[in-house]
C-alpha positions as CSV (number, residue, x, y, z in Angstrom):
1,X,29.7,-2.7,1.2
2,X,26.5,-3.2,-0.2
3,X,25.2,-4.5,3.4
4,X,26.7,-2.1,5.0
5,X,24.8,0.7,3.4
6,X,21.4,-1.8,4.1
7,X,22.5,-1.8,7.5
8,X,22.7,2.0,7.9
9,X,19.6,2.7,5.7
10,X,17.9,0.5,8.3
11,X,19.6,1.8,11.1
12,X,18.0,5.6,9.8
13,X,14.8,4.1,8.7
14,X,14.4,3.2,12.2
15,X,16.1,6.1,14.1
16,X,14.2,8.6,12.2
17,X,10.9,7.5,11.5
18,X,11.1,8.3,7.7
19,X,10.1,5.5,5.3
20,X,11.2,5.9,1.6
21,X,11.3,3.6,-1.3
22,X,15.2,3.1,-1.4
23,X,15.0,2.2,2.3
24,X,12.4,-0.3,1.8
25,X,14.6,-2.2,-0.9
26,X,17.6,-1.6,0.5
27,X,16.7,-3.3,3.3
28,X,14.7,-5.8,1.9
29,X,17.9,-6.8,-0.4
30,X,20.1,-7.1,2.7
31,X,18.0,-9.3,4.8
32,X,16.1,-11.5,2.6
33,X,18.6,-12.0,-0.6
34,X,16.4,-14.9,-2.0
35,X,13.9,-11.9,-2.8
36,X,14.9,-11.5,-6.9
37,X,13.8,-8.5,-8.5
38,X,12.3,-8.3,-11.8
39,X,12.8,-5.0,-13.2
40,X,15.4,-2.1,-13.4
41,X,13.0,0.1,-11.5
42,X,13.3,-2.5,-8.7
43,X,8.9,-2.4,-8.7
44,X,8.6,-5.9,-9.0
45,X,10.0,-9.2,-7.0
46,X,9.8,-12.6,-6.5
47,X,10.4,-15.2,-3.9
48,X,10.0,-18.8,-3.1
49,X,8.5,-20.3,0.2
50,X,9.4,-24.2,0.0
51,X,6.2,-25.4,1.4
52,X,7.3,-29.3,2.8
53,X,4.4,-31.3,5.0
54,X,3.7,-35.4,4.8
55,X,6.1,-36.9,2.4
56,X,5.2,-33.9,-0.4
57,X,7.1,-30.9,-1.0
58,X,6.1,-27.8,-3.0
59,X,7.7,-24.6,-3.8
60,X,5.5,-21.6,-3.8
61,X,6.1,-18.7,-5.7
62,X,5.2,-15.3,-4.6
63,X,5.0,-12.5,-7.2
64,X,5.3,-8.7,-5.3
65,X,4.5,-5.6,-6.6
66,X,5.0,-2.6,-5.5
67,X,3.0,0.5,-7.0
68,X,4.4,4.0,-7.7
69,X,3.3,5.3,-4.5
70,X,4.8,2.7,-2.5
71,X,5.0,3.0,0.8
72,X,2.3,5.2,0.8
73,X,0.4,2.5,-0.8
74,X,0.8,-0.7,0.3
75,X,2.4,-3.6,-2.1
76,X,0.1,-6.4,-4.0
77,X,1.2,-9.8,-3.8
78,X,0.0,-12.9,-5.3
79,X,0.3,-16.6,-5.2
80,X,2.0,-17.9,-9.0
81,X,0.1,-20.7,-9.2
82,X,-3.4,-20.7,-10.2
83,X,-6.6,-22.5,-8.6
84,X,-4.2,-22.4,-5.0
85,X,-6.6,-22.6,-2.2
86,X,-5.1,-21.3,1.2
87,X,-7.1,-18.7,4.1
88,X,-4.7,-15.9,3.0
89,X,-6.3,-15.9,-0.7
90,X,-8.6,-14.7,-3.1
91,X,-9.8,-16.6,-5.9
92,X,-7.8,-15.0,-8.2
93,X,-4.5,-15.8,-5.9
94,X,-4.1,-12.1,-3.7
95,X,-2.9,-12.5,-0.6
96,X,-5.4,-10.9,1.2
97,X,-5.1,-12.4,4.8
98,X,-1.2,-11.1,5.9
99,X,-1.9,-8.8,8.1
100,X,1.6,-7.0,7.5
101,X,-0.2,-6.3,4.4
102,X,-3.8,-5.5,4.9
103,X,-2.5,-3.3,7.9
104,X,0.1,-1.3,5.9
105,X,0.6,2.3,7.3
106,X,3.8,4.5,7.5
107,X,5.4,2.5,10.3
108,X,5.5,-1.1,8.2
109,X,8.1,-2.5,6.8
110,X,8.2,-4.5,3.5
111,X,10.5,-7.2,5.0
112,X,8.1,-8.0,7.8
113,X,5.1,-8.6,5.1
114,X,8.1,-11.1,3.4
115,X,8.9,-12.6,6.6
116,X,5.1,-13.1,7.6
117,X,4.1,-14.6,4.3
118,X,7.2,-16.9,4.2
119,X,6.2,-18.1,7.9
120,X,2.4,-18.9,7.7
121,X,3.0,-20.4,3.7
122,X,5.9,-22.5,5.1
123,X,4.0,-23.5,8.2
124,X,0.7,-23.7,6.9
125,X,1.2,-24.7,2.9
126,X,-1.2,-23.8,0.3
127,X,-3.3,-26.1,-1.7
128,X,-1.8,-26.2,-5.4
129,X,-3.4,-28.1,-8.7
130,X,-1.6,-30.8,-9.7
131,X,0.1,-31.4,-12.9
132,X,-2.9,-33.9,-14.1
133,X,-5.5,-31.6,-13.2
134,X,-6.5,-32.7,-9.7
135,X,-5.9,-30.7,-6.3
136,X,-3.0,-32.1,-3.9
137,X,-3.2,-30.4,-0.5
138,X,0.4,-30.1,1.1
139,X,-0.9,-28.8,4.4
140,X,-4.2,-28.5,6.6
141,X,-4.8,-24.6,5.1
142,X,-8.0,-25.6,2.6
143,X,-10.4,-27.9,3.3
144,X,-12.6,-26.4,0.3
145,X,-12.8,-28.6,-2.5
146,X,-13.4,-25.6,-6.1
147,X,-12.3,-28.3,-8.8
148,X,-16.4,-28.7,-10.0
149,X,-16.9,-24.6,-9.4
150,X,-17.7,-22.2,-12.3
151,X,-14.8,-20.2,-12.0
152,X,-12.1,-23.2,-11.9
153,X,-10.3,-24.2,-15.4
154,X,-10.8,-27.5,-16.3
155,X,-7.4,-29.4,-17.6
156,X,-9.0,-32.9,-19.1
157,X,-6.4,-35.6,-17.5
158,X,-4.1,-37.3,-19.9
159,X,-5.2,-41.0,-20.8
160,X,-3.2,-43.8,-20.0
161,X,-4.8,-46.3,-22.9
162,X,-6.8,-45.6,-25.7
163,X,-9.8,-48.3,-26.4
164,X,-10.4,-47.2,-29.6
165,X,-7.5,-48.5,-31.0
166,X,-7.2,-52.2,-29.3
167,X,-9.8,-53.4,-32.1
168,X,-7.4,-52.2,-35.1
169,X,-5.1,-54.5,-36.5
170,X,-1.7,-53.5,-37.0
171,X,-2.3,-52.6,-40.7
172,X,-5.3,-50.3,-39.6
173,X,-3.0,-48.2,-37.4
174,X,-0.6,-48.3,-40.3
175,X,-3.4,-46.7,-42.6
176,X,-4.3,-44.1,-39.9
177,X,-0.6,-43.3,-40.1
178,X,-0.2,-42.6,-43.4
179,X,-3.2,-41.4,-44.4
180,X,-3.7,-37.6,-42.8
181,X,-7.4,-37.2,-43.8
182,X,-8.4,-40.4,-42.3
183,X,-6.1,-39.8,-39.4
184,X,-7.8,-36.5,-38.5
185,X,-11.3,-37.9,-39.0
186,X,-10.7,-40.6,-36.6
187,X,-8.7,-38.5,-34.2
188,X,-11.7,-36.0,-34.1
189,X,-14.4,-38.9,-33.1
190,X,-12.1,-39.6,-29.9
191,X,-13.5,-38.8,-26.5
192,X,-10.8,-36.7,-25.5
193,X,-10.9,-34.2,-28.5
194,X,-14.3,-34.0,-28.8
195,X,-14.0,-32.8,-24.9
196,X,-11.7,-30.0,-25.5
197,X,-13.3,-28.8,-28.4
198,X,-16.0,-28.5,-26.9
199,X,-14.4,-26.4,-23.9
200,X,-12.7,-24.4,-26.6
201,X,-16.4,-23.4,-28.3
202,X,-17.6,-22.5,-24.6
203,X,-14.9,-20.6,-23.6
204,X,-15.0,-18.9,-27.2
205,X,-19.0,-18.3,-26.9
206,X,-18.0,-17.0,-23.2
207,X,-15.0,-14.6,-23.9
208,X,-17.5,-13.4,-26.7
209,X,-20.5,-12.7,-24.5
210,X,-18.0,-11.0,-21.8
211,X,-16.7,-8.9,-24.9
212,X,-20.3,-7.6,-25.7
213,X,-20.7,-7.2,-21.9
214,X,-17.6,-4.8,-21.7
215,X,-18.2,-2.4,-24.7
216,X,-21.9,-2.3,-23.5
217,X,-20.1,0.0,-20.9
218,X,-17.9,2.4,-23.3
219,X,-20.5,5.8,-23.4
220,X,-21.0,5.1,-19.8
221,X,-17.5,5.3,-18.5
222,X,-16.9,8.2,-21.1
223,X,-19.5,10.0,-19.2
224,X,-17.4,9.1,-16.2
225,X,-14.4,9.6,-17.7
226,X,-15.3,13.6,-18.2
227,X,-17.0,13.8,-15.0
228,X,-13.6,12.6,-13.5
229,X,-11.9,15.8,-15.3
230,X,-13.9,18.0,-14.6
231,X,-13.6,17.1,-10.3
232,X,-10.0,17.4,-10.9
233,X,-10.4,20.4,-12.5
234,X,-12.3,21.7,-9.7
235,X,-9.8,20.1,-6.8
236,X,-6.9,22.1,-8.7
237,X,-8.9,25.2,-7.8
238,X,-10.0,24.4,-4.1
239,X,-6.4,23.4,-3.8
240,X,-5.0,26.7,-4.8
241,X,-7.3,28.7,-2.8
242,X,-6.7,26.3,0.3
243,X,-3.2,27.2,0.0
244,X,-4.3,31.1,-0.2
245,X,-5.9,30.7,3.0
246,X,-3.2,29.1,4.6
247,X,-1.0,31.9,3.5
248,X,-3.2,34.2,5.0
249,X,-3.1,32.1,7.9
250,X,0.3,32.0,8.8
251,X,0.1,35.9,8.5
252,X,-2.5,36.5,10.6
253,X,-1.0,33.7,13.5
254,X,2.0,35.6,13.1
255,X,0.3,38.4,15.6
256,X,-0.3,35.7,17.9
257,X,3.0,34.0,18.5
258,X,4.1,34.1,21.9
259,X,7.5,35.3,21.2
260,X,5.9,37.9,19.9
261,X,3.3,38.7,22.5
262,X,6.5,38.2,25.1
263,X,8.4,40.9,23.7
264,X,5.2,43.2,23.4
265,X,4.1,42.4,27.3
266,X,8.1,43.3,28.2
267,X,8.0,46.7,25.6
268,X,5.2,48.0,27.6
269,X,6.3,47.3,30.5
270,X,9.7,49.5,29.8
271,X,7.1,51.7,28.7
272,X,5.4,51.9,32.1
273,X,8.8,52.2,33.7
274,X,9.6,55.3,31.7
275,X,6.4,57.4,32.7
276,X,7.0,56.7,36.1
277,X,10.1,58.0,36.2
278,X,9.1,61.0,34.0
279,X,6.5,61.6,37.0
280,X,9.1,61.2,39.2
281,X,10.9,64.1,37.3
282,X,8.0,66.4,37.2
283,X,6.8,66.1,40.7
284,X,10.7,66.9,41.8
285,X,10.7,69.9,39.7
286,X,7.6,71.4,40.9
287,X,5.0,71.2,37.9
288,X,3.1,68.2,39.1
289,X,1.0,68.7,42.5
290,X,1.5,66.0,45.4
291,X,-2.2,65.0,45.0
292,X,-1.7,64.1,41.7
293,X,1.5,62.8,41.3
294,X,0.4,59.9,44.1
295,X,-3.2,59.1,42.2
296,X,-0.7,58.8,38.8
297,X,1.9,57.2,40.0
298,X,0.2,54.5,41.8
299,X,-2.4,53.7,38.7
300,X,1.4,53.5,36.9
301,X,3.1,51.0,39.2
302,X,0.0,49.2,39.4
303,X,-0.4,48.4,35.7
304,X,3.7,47.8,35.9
305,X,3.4,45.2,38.1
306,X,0.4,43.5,36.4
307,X,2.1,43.4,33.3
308,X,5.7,42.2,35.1
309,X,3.7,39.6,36.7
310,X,2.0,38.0,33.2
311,X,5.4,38.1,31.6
312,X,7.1,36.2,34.0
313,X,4.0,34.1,33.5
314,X,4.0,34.0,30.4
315,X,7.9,33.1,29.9
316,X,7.9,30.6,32.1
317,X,5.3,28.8,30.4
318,X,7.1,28.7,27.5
319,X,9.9,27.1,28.8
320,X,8.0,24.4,29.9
């Protein structure tokens, strides 16, 4: 049943043009059922492209959001995996190459931005880091090499021997062992800690600065903040007055609808009828000359005929 209702909410989507949220899902939840949803408000998905090339497989997950003016505002989605290198991406993982997605416009479709992403991600895998801290590459997409650029984290591999301790005897080791302040001093001297605590006091000394950086900019986006109000404010009132203006608008258009000019064009010609034959009338009775019943009743069939002619004109125009 559920599919069935998909399948007529796509059938409507497409029939009549209109593209609301519900239809999106609907149809997104009938054709690509792998697509798992997040949240109760159905604003947030996932999916999985199993990205398989040379001997190595990956799965790739894609995180979707859609923002509270969707569709009128086209979805984000992002690569779950960070440091991925692929043509489609930003550094911080956007896809920002789908052209489903950078061209979203009233007439796209959610599935189809699914559909292309699956296609190129499954045809043309991303780079992902490895578990160890290197870059594997299951496809030809990135030929870019970020591991030694600023913005990359750094995960120290694990070591697979430890010289420092092929010199201790056995009791030595034991010692280390039971002894916690001894344990910690020699732990500390190792290569490996010394490294990541070192990364930890950058890092710290980084976050810090960035910290400073961003409350450096609290009075001036206050100032922008209020500036902000105040042009909303201010596009309240153009707002209302733009609506004014179309009120008054529509009223004065209302003189000029052709309906209405129609019926006004026929009205005068009955009009025109009338005096003619009141003319007619007179001049039979005696009270209008010959002279100038002819002048007056010519100038009245005249404009009759004019005005006969335009209408027919004018309606058959309309029908057109």
């Amino acid at each position: 049943r559920a599919r069935a209702r998909a399948e007529r909410a796509l059938a409507m989507y497409l029939g009549s043009g209109t593209q609301r949220r519900e239809d999106h899902v609907a149809i997104l939840r009938a054709t690509r059922p792998d697509c798992e949803f997040r949240d109760h408000g159905q604003s947030v998905f996932e999916f999985v492209v199993n990205a398989s090339r040379g001997g190595h497989s990956d799965n790739v997950k894609v995180h979707v959001t859609l923002p509270p003016a969707f569709p009128r505002e086209q979805p984000r989605a992002v690569v779950l995996a960070p440091g991925a290198e692929h043509q489609w991406l930003d550094r911080a993982g956007n896809i920002v190459g789908c052209r489903a997605l950078s061209n979203w416009n009233g007439n796209s479709r959610l599935v189809d931005v699914v559909s292309d992403i699956t296609n190129q991600f499954a045809r043309d895998p991303p780079a992902l880091p490895a578990a160890g801290g290197a870059r594997h590459t299951t496809g030809r997409s990135s030929g870019l090499q970020r591991d030694d650029s600023d913005d990359a984290v750094f995960i120290p591999p694990a070591p697979s021997s430890f010289p420092e301790l092929d010199n201790l005897s056995t009791d030595q080791m034991q010692d280390l062992l039971n002894d916690d302040d001894a344990f910690q001093v020699f732990f500390k001297k190792l290569p490996m800690p010394t490294m990541t605590l070192e990364m930890r006091d950058q890092m710290s000394s980084e976050l810090t600065k960035q910290a400073r950086e961003n409350l450096s900019y609290k009075e001036r986006v206050e100032q922008l903040q209020g500036g902000l109000k105040e042009l909303q404010r201010e596009a309240v009132e153009h707002w209302a007055r733009v609506k004014e203006l179309e009120a008054r608008q529509s009223v004065v258009m209302r003189k000029f609808d052709p309906l209405r000019l129609l019926t006004q064009l026929e009205a005068s010609c009955g009009k025109l009828d009338e005096e003619s034959e009141i003319l007619a009338g007179e001049f039979l009775n005696g009270t209008v000359d010959l002279d100038s019943f002819v002048k007056r009743e010519i100038e009245l069939r005249k404009l009759y005929h004019l005005r006969r002619a335009k209408a027919e004109r004018f309606r058959a125009q309309l029908k057109q």
